[in-house]
N, C-alpha and C positions, 0 to 999 in steps of 0.2 A: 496602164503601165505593166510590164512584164515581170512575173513574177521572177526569182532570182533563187540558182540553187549549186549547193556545190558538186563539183564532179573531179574526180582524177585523170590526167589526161598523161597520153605519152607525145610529147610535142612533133617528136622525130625517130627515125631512124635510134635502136640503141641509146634513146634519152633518156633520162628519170622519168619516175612515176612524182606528179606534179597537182597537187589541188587547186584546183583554180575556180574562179565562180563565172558560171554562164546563166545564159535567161533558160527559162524552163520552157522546150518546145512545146509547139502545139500539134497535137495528131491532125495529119493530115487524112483521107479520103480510105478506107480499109486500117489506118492504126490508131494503137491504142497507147494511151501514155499509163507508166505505170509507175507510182511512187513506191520509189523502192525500201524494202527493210532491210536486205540481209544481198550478199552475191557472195560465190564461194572463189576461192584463187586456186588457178587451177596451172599446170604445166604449158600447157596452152598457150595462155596468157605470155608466152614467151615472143609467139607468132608477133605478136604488137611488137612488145617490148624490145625485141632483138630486129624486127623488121625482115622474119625469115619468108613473107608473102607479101608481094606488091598491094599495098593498100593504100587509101588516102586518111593524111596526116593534118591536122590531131586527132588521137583516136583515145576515146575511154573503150579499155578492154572491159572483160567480162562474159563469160558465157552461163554463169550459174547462177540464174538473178530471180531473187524470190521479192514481192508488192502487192500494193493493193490499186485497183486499177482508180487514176484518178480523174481520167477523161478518156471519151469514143469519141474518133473519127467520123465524120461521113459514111455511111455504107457499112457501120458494124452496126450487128443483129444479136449476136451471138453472146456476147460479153454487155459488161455495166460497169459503172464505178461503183468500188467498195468492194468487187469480188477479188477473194486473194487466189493470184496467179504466178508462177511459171515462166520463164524462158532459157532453153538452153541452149545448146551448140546449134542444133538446125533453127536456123534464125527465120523461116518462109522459103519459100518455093513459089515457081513457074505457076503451075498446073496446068502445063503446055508442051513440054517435050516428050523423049517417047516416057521416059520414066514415070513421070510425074500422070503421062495419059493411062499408065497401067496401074496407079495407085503406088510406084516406090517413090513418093516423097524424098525419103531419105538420100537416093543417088540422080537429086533434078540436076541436071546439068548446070540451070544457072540457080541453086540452092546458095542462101545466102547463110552468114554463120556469124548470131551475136556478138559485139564485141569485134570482130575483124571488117563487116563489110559494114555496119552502122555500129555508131556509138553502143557501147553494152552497160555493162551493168555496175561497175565504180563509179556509180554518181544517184543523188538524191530523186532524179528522175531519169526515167529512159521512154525511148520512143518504139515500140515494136509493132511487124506487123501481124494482123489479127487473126492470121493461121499458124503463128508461131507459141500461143501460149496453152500453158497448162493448166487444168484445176488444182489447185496445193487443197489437200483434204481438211476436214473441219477439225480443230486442235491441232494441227501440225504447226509447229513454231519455225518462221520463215529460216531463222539459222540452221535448223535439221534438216529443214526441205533442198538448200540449195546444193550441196554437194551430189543429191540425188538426179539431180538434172543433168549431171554430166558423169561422174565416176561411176552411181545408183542405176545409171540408166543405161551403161554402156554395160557392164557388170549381170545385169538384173536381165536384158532383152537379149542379149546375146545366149545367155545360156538355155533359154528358155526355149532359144528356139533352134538347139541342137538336139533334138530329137533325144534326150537321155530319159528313161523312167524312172519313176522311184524306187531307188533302193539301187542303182545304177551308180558306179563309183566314180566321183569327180574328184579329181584333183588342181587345187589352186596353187600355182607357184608367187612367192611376195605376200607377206603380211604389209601392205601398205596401203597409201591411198585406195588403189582400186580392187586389191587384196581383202584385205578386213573386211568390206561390205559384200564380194565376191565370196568369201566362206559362209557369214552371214547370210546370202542369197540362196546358197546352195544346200544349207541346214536347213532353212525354212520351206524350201521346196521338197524336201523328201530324199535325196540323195546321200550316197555314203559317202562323206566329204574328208579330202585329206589334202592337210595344208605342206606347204613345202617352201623352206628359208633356209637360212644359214645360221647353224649354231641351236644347239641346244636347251638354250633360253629362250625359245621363243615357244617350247612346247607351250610353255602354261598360256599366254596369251592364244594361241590359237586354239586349244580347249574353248578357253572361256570365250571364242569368240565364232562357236559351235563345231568345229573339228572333230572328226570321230580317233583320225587317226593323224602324226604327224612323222614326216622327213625331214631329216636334218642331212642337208648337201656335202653337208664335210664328212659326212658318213659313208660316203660310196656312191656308185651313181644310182640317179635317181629311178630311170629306165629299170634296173634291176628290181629295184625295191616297190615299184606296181605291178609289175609282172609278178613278183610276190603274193602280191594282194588280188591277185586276177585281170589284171589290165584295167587298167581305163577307158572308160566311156568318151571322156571330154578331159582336156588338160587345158584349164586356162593358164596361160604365160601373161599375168600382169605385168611385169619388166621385162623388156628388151636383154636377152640372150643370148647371142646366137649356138653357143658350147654347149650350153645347158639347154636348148631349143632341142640341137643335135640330141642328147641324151633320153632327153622326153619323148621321142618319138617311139625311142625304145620300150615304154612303159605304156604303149597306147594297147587296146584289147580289140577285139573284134569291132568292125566299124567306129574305131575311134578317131576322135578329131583333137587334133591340138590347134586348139583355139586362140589365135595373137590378140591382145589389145592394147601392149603396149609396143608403142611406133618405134620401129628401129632401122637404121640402113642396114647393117650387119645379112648378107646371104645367110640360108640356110643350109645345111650341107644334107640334103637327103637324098636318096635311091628312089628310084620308081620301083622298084621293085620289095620295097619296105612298106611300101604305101597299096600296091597291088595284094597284094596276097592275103592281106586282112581286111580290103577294103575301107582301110583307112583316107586321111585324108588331113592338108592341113590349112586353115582360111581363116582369116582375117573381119572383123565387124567392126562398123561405124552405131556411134551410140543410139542413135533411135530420134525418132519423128514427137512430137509434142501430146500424142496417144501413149506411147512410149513411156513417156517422162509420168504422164499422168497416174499411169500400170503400176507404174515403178515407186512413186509415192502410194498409193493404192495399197500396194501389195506390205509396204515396209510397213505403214502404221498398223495392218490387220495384223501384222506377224510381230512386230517389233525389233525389225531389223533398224537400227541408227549410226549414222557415220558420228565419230569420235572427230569433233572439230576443235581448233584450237580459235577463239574469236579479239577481234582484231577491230578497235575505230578504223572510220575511211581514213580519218591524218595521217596514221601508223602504215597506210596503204604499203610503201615502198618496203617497210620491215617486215609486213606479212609477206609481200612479195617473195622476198629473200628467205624469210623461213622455207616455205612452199620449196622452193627450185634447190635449197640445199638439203635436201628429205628431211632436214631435222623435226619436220612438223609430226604430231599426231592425234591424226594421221592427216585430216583435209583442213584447209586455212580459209576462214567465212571473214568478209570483212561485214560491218553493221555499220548501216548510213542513220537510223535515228533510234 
């Protein structure tokens, strides 16, 4: 008889978030089932819920989902039940196209993404496959892990891999979701980290949340005030801007990059010839491959970098939801399945 578990589903198109009880899969041939502890609620999670990408319906969303594995597939090697793992946004890959034959995982053409193209991670169990997970490290508690799989990891791999040295000035625009663990990152890495919000209350928080120095946007523009400080290395834009995108570019230093990660339609309004002359440059990163995610937890427990989560039963699913997508949360919203 099949064992029976609950999971939150979105029925349709713009539905409610819904618990419902289904049977608990069984892994098929490369995956691994994982009894889940903890999945983080993410912006994302809208993709389902508002139905902004052709998917098939019912779907339990989820891309931030921390367990312990409770059955292998056919043909895995690699993995065992009991080991605590991982899954986020990059849900598996080809390892067939030309990306995936050059080793970039992350941009497979037919890359699949937890939660949108299979059932994710709002439910007691999920089905993944066996190149999609993570090691979560020993003592890491599955509710600090999950937010790291996607805000941790986008935040964390991205800057890492902008070529900045230590003692190299970054600047983080947004004290929030991807913000707070983004200044965090960039303390712990070695860099002279300067936070940038709106309002003057937010100094004390970005202190304590390792800032050397901070911008308050109602003060003038921001461009001006890193030119101040000797330009910028790297400017991460956690929140969609495009005024304030415009501004920052002004504040970038010699081979600076302004770095997006938070998604926006909003054009940019810049000059080729702002971007020539310092050999600047401005590019955009997808959060990282399942090595990524692992780095990224890796990295947080050595250093003691942790996301501020606000925790949430699966029943409450649909009010967590709602916190999350009205920023009221702080800063990331983890639901807990047992």
């Amino acid at each position: 008889m099949a064992r029976k578990m609950k999971a939150v589903q979105v029925k349709q198109s713009k539905g409610p978030l819904e618990v419902v009880e289904r049977d608990v899969p069984e892994p098929g041939p490369g995956q691994v089932l994982i009894a889940v502890d903890a999945c983080g609620v993410c912006h994302s999670d809208a993709i389902v819920k508002e139905g902004w990408m052709p998917l098939q319906y019912p779907r339990v969303p989820g891309h931030e989902v921390v367990g312990r594995i409770d059955k292998v597939g056919p043909g895995v090697t690699a993995w065992k039940a009991g080991q605590h793992v991982g899954v986020g946004w990059h849900g598996g890959h080809c390892g067939q196209c030309s990306a995936c034959r050059v080793g970039d995982f992350v941009t497979c053409e037919f890359q699949q993404i937890c939660g949108i193209s299979y059932d994710g991670g709002y439910a007691e169990y999920m089905l993944a496959p066996q190149e999609a997970l993570a090691r979560v490290p020993d003592g890491m508690k599955s509710e600090d892990a999950a937010p790291l799989l996607c805000a941790g990891v986008t935040t964390f791999n991205s800057l890492r891999n902008m070529g900045a040295k230590p003692g190299s000035l970054v600047a983080v625009q947004g004290i929030g979701g991807l913000g707070h663990l983004a200044i965090q990152f960039s303390r712990k890495l070695g860099y002279r980290t300067v936070a940038i919000s709106r309002g003057a209350d937010k100094q004390k928080l970005a202190t304590e949340l390792g800032a050397h120095d901070y911008i308050d946007t109602e003060k003038g523009p921001v461009g001006k005030a890193l030119q101040a400080m000797g330009g910028a290395r790297v400017i991460m834009m956690t929140a969609s801007s495009s005024s304030l995108a415009a501004d920052m570019i002004g504040g970038l230093g010699r081979d600076g990059v302004l770095l997006l990660l938070g998604a926006g339609s909003e054009p940019i309004p810049v000059t080729s010839l702002q971007l020539i002359m310092k050999r600047q440059r401005v590019q955009g990163w997808p959060s990282g491959i399942p090595q990524d995610s692992q780095d990224t937890m890796d990295f947080s427990a050595l250093t003691g970098v942790r996301s501020q989560n606000e925790v949430f039963p699966m029943e409450r699913a649909g009010e967590a939801y709602e916190r999350m997508m009205s920023n009221h949360a702080r800063f990331r919203v983890v639901l807990k399945m047992r």
